[in-house]
C-alpha positions in Angstrom: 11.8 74.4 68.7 13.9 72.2 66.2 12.2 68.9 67.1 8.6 71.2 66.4 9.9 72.2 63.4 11.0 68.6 62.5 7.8 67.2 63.1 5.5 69.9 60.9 8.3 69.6 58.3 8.3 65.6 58.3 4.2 65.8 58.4 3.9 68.5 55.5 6.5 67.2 52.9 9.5 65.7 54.7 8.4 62.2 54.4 7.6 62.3 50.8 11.1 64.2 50.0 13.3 61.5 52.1 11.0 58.6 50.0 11.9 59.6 46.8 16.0 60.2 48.2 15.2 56.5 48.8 13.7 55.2 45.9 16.2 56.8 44.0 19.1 55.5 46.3 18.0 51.8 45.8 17.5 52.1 42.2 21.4 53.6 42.1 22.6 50.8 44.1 21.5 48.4 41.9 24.2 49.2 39.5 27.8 48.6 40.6 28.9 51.6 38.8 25.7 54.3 40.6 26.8 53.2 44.1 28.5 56.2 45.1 25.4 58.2 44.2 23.2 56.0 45.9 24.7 56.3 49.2 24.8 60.1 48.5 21.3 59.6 48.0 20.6 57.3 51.0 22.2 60.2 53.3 20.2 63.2 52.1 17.4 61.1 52.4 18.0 61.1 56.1 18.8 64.7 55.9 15.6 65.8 54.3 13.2 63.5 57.0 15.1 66.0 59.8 16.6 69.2 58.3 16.4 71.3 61.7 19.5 71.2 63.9 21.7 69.6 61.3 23.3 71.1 58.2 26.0 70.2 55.5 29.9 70.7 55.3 32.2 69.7 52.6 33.9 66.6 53.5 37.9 68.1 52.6 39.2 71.5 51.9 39.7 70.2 48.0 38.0 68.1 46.1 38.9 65.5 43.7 39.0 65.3 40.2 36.9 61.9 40.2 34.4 63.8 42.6 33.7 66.7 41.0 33.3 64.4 37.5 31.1 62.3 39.5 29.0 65.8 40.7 28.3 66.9 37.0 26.8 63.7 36.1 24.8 63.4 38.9 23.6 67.6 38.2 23.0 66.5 34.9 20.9 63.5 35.0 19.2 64.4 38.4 20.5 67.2 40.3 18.3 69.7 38.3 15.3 68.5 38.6 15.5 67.5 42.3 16.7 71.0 42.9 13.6 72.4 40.4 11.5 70.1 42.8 12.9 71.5 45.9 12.5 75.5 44.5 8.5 74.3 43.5 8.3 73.1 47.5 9.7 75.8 49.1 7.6 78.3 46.9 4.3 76.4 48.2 5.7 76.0 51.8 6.3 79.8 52.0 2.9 80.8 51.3 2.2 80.5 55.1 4.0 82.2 57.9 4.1 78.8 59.5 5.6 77.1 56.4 8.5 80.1 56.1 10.8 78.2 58.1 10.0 74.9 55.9 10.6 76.9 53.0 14.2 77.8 53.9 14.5 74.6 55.2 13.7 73.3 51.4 16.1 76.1 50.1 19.1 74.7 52.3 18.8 71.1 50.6 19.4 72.3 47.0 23.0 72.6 46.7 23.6 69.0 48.3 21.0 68.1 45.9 22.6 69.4 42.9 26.1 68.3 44.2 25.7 65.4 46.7 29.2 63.9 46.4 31.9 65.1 48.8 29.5 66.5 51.5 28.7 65.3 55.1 25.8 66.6 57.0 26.6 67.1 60.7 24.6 68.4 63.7 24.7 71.6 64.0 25.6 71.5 68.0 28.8 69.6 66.6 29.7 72.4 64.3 29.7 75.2 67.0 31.4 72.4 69.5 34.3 72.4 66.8 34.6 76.3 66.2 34.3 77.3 70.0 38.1 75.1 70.6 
């Protein structure tokens, strides 16, 4: 079911989504000082071309000052409108009962979009591995 879901999400907006993660990943690593961003960037891309089955974690039980400074100005100059974009998506995926699960899907990338830095995303076969020990 996930690798159906994968392929009507990358098909109906995925692609597009993880292109613009992309773009906007090389155009933050061509400044020294956006690289952090731009491999946050790089790795929701990947994220948003295969949503289903995977999902996102905070990297460490606290989270540092330079993180969380780094967070703002990324929600600040970007986060929002990604996010606005994302809410805009999931709105027109959810018009179907096919898209509903796209929709959520759309719903679940916002807060790594607002606040990439200091996430992983990890399978999510991995995560119940972990909790069942």
């Amino acid at each position: 079911m996930k690798t159906l879901l994968n392929v009507i999400w990358f098909v109906f907006g995925g692609f597009v989504l993880a292109l613009g993660y992309f773009l906007a990943g090389i155009v933050c690593c061509l400044l020294v000082v956006t690289i952090p961003w731009g491999i946050a960037s790089f790795r929701i891309g990947a994220y948003a071309l295969w949503p289903f089955g995977r999902t996102i974690v905070d990297k460490h039980e606290h989270v540092s000052v330079p993180t969380e400074i780094g967070n703002i100005i990324w929600l600040l100059v970007a986060g929002v409108w990604i996010a606005i974009g994302h809410v805009a998506t999931a709105i027109a995926m959810a018009a179907t009962i096919v898209g509903i699960p796209l929709a959520i899907a759309n719903i679940k990338l916002i807060p790594v979009s607002l606040f990439p830095l200091g996430k992983r995303i990890v399978r999510t076969d991995k995560l119940l591995a972990s909790y069942s020990r």
